[in-house]
C-alpha positions in Angstrom: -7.3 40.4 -7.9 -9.5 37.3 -6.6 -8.3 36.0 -3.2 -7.4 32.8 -2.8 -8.8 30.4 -1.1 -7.3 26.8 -0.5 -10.2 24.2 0.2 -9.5 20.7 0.7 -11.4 18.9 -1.7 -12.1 15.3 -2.0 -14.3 15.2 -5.0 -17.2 14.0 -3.1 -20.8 15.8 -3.2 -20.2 18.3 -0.5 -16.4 19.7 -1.7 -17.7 19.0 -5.6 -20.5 21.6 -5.0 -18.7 23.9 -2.3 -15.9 24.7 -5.4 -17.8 25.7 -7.2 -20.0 27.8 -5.1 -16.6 29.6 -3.8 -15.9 30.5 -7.9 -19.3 32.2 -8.4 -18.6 34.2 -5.0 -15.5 35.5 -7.0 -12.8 33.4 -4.8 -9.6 32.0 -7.2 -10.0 28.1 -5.6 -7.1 26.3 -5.7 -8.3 22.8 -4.5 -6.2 20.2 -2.1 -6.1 16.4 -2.4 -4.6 14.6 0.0 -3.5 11.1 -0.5 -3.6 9.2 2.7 -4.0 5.9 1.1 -7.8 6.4 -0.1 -8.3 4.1 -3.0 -9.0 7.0 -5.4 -8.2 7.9 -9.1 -6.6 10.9 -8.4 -5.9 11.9 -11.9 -9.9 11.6 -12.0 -10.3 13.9 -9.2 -7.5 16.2 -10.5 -9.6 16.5 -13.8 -12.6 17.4 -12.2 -11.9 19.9 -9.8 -9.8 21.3 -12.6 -13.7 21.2 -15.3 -15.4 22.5 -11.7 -13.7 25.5 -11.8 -10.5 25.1 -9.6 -7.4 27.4 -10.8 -4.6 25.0 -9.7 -5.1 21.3 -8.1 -2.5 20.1 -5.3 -2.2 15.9 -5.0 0.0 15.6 -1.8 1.5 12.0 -1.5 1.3 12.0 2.6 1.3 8.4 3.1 4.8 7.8 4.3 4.7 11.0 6.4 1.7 9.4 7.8 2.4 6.3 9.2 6.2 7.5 10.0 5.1 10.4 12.5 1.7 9.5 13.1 0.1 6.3 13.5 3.6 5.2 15.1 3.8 7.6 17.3 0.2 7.2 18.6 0.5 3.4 18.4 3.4 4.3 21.4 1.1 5.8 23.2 -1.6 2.8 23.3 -4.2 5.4 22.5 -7.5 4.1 21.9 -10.6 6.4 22.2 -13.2 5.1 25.0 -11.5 1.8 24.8 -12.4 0.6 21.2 -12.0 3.1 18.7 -8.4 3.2 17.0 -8.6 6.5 15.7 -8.1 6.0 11.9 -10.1 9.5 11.0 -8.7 12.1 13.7 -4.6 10.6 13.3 -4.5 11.4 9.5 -6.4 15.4 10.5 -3.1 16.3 11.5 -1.2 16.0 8.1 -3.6 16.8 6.1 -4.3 20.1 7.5 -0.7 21.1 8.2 0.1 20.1 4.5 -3.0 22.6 3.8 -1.3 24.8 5.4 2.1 25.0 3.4 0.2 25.2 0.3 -1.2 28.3 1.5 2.1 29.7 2.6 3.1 28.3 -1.0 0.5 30.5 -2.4 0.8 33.3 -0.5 -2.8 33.4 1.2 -4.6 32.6 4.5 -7.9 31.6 3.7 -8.6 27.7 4.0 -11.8 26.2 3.2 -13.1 23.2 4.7 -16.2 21.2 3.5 -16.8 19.8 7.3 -20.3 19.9 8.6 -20.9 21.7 12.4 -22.0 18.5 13.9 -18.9 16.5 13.4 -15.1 16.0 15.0 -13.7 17.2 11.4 -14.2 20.7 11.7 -12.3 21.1 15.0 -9.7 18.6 13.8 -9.1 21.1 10.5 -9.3 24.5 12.1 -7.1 24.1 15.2 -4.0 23.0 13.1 -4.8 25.5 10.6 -4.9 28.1 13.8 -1.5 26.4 15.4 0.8 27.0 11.9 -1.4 30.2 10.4 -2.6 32.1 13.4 -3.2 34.6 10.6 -5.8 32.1 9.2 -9.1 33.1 7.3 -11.3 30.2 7.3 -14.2 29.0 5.1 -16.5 27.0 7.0 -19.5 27.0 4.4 -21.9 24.3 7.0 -21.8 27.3 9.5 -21.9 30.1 7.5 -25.4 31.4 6.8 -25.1 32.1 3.4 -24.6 28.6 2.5 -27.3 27.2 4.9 -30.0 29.5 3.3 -29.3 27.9 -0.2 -28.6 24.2 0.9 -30.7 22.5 3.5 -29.5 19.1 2.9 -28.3 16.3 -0.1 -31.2 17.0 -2.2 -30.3 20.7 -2.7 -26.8 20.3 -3.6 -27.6 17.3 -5.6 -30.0 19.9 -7.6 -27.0 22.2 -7.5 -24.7 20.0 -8.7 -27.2 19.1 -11.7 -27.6 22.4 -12.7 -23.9 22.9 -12.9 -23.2 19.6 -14.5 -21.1 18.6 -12.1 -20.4 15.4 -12.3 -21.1 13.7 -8.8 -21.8 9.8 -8.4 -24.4 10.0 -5.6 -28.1 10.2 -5.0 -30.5 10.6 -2.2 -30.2 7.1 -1.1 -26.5 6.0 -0.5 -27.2 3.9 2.3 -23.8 5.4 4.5 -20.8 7.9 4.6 -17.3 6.7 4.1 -13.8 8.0 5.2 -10.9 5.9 4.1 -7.1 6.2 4.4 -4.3 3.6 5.7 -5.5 3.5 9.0 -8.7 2.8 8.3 -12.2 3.2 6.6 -15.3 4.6 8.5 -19.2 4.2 7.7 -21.7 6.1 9.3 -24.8 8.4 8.6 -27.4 7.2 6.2 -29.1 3.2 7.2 -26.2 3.5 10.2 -28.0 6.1 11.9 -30.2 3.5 13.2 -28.1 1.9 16.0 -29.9 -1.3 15.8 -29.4 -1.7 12.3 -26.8 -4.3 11.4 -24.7 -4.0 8.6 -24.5 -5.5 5.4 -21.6 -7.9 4.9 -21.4 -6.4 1.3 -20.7 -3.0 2.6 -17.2 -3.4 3.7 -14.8 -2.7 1.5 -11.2 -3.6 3.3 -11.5 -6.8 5.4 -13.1 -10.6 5.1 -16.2 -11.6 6.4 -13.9 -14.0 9.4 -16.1 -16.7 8.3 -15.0 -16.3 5.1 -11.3 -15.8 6.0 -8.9 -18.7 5.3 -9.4 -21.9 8.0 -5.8 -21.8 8.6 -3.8 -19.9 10.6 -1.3 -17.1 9.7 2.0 -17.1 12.2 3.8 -13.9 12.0 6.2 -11.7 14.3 6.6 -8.7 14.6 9.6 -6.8 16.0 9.5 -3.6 17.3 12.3 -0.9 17.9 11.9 1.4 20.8 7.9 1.4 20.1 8.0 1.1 16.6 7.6 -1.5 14.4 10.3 -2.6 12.3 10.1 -5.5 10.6 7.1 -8.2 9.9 7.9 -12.0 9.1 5.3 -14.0 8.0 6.3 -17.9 8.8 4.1 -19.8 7.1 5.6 -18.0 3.4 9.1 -17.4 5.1 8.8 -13.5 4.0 10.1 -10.2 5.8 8.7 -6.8 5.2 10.4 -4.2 6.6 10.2 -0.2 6.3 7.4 2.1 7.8 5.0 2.1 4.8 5.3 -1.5 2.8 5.3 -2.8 6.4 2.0 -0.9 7.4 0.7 -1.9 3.9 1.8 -5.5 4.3 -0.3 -5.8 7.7 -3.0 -4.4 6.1 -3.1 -7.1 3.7 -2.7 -9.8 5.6 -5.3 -8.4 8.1 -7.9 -7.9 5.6 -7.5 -11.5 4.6 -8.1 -12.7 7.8 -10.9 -11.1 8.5 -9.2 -8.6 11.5 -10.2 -5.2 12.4 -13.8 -4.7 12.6 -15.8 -2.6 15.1 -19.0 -1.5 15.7 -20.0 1.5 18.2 -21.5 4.4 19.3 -18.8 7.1 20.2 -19.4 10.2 21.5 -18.2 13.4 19.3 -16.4 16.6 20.8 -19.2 18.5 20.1 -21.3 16.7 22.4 -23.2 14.2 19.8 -23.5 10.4 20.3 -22.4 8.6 16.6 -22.6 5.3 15.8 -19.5 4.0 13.3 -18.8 0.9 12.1 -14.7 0.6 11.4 -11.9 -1.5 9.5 -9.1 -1.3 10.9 -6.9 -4.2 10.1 -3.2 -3.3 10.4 -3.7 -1.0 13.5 -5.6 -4.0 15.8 -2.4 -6.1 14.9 -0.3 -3.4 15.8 -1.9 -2.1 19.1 -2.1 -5.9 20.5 1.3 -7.0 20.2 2.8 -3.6 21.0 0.9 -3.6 24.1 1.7 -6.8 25.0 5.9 -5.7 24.5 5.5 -3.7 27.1 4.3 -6.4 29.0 7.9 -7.5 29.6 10.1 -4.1 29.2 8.1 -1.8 31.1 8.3 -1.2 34.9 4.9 -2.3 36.6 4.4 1.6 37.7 5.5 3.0 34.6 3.2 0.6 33.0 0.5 1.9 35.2 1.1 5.4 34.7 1.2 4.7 30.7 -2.4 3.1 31.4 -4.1 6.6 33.0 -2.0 8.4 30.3 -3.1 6.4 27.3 -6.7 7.3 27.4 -5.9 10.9 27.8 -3.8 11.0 24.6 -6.5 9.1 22.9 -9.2 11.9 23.4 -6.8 14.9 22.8 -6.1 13.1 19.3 -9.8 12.6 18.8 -11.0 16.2 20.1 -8.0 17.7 17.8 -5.2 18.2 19.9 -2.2 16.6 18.2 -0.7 20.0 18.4 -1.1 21.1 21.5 1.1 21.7 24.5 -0.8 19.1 26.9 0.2 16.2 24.1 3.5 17.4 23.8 3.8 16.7 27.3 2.5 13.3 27.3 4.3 12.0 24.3 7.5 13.1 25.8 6.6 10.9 28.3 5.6 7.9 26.4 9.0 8.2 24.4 10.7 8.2 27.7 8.7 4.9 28.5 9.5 3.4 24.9 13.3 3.7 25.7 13.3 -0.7 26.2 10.3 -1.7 24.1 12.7 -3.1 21.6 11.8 -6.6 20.9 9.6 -9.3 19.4 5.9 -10.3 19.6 4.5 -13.6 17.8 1.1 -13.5 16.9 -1.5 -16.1 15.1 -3.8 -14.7 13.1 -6.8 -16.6 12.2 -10.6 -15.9 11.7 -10.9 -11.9 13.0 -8.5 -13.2 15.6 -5.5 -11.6 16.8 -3.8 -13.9 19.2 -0.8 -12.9 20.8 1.3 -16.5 21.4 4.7 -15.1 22.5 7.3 -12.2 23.2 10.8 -11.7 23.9 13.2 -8.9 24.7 16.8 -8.3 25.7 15.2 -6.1 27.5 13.0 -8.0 29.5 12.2 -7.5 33.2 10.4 -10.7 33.3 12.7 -13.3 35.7 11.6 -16.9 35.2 13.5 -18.1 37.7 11.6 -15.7 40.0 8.4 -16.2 38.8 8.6 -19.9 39.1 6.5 -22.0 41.3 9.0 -24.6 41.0 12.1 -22.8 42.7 12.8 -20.1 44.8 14.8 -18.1 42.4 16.5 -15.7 45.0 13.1 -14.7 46.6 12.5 -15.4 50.1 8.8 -16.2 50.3 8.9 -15.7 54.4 9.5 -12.0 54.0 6.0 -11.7 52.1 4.4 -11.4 56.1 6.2 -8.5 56.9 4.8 -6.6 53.9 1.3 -7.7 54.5 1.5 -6.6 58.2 2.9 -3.2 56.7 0.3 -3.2 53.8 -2.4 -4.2 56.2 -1.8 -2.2 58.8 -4.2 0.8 57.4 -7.2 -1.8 57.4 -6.4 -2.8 61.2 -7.0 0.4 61.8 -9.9 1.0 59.9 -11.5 -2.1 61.6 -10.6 -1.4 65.2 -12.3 2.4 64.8 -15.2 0.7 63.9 
C-alpha cells in the first residue's frame, strides 16, 4: 500500500507543484485546506487538488475556533512582536497544524507535509505542533530535503514543472509580492518588497482604505469587554450591536477596513535569524489591542500592570518563534488570565482616517478614584505624608552622594 501523507495545501505554486511531486514519488496525498478566513473559492481549490492528483481533500472551517481560543486569548496577553507586529501569520499556525494533525490520526498516518521554505517562521510554526500532538510524526519538508532542491532552484523551475503537468497555477515570474491572508490579517512580502526602501503601491492592498480615502467623518463605537474578551461592539452613529466571537471580529474588520485602520510597515526579525521586511493589514486586531489595553488602564493593579508589560513581549515572541504549545506559555497565560479576572468593562473609541482614538472607559471594576486623583479636593489623601516617603525613597541616593 502507498503511505499516506497529509500536506497542507493552499493551491498556490509551491503546494500546487509539491502534490504532485509527492504522487509521482508513490505517496497517496490526501491534501488539507484550512479556512481561516482567506478569501478563497474553496470549491476551486477542492477541484484542483482533487485534477492534481490528491486521493481525498479536507476543507476545515477553523474560523470560529480561531478567534475563540486564539486571537482572544493573545489579545489578553497584549502580545505584540518587537512592539508593532500583531501577529496575524504565527496566531492562526496553531490551528491549522493541530487540525492537521487530527486528520492524520483520522487517517491513520504520521507523515505531514508542509510546503514551507527553510528561511521562514512557517516551518517552525508547522513542525513543533505537529511534534507536540504526534511525537510519532514523519514530516515532509520538501525546501530542505535535497531531492527537491536538486530539481527546483527557484519559481522558474516549478513554474516549468507546473506547465509540463498542466497544472493550472495563476502565477509567473513577476508577481510583484507574497501574500498570507486569514482574519487576522494579510501579509506582503518577498518579490518588489524585498527592497526595504521601496514603498508600496496603494493598489496592492486588498483589505483596508487608503486613510485618505476613508470617509471624513468619524465612526463612534464601544466596545465592551468581559474578563479580556470582547463581547459586544455598538456602533453609535447606526445605533447597531454585534455581538458573538466571530460576526463581532468580522464586524471590526469591516468597519476598520473602511476607515482606513491597520496598516504597518516593517522589518522584523525571523526565528531563524533573517531580517524581513512585511507590510500588514490588520484592521480589527489594532482596534482590539488599543482599547483592551487601555481597560486595563483602570482595572489592573499598577504592579500587576507592570508585570503584564515585561510579560507581554515575552508571549509575543514565543507566539512568533512557535511556541503556543509550550510549557513556558502555559505558564504565562495562566498568568494573564489571573490578571484578566476585572477587565470587564467598556472602551469608547472614534475611529476616523487610520485613526484609532481611544475617547473613554469605564468599569465596575475600576481602581481609578476621582475623588483621589483630583487636584481640586483632597479626597482622603493627606498630601503632608508624601515627605516621609521621599525621605524613605531618597534615602538610597543620600547615600550614594555622601560616598562620593
Amino acid at each position: 500500500m502507498k503511505q499516506k501523507v497529509i500536506l497542507a495545501y493552499s493551491g498556490g505554486l509551491d503546494t500546487s507543484v509539491m502534490l504532485k511531486w509527492l504522487v509521482n514519488k508513490g505517496y497517496d496525498v490526501i491534501a488539507y485546506v484550512a479556512d481561516v478566513g482567506q478569501k478563497e473559492d474553496f470549491a476551486k481549490i477542492k477541484e484542483k487538488a482533487l485534477k492534481t492528483g490528491a486521493s481525498k481533500v479536507y476543507i476545515g472551517d477553523l474560523k470560529k475556533e480561531l478567534v475563540e481560543n486564539y486571537i482572544f486569548e493573545m489579545i489578553k496577553s497584549n502580545a505584540i512582536y518587537e512592539g508593532q507586529y500583531l501577529l496575524g501569520t504565527a496566531i492562526a499556525r496553531p490551528v491549522i497544524a493541530k487540525k492537521q494533525v487530527e486528520i492524520a490520526k483520522k487517517e491513520k498516518t504520521n507523515i505531514l507535509g508542509h510546503g514551507c521554505t527553510g528561511k521562514g517562521n512557517d516551518q517552525v510554526r508547522f513542525e513543533l505542533i505537529w511534534m507536540k500532538f504526534m511525537p510519532n510524526v514523519q514530516i515532509i519538508s520538501p525546501w530542505k530535503e535535497d531531492d527537491w532542491l536538486s530539481e527546483f532552484k527557484g519559481r522558474k523551475d516549478l513554474i516549468n514543472y507546473a506547465k509540463k503537468h498542466n497544472i493550472p497555477v495563476d502565477v509567473t515570474l513577476k508577481k510583484p509580492y507574497s501574500t498570507d491572508e486569514n482574519l487576522m490579517h494579510i501579509s506582503y512580502e518577498s518579490g518588489i518588497l524585498e527592497d526595504t526602501s521601496c514603498k508600496p503601491k496603494n493598489d496592492m492592498f486588498k483589505l483596508t482604505k487608503s486613510p485618505k480615502n476613508a470617509p471624513d467623518k468619524e465612526t463612534d463605537i464601544i466596545i465592551e469587554f468581559h474578563k479580556g474578551i470582547p463581547v459586544k461592539v455598538t456602533n453609535l452613529p447606526e445605533d447597531k450591536e454585534v455581538k458573538g466571537p466571530l460576526k463581532l471580529f468580522t464586524y471590526l474588520n469591516e468597519i476598520a477596513s473602511e476607515n482606513g485602520i491597520g496598516r504597518i510597515d516593517i522589518v522584523e526579525n525571523r526565528f531563524v535569524g533573517i531580517k524581513s521586511r512585511g507590510v500588514y493589514e490588520t484592521p480589527a486586531g489594532t482596534i482590539l489591542f488599543k482599547a483592551h489595553h487601555d481597560l486595563e488602564s483602570i482595572t489592573l493593579d499598577r504592579e500587576v500592570t507592570h508585570l503584564k508589560e515585561l510579560m507581554s513581549p515575552i508571549i509575543a515572541k514565543l507566539i512568533y518563534n512557535g511556541f503556543w504549545y509550550s510549557p513556558e506559555m502555559e505558564m504565562l497565560m495562566a498568568a494573564v488570565n489571573k490578571s484578566q479576572e476585572n477587565v470587564t468593562g467598556k472602551v469608547y473609541l472614534t475611529l476616523y482616517k487610520g485613526n484609532v482614538i481611544v475617547t473613554g472607559r469605564e468599569s465596575e471594576f475600576s481602581l481609578y478614584n476621582e475623588a483621589l486623583s483630583s487636584m481640586d479636593i483632597e479626597g482622603g489623601y493627606d498630601q503632608k505624608d508624601a515627605a516621609g516617603f521621599i525621605k524613605i525613597v531618597g534615602l538610597k541616593f543620600k547615600m550614594q552622594g555622601i560616598s562620593k
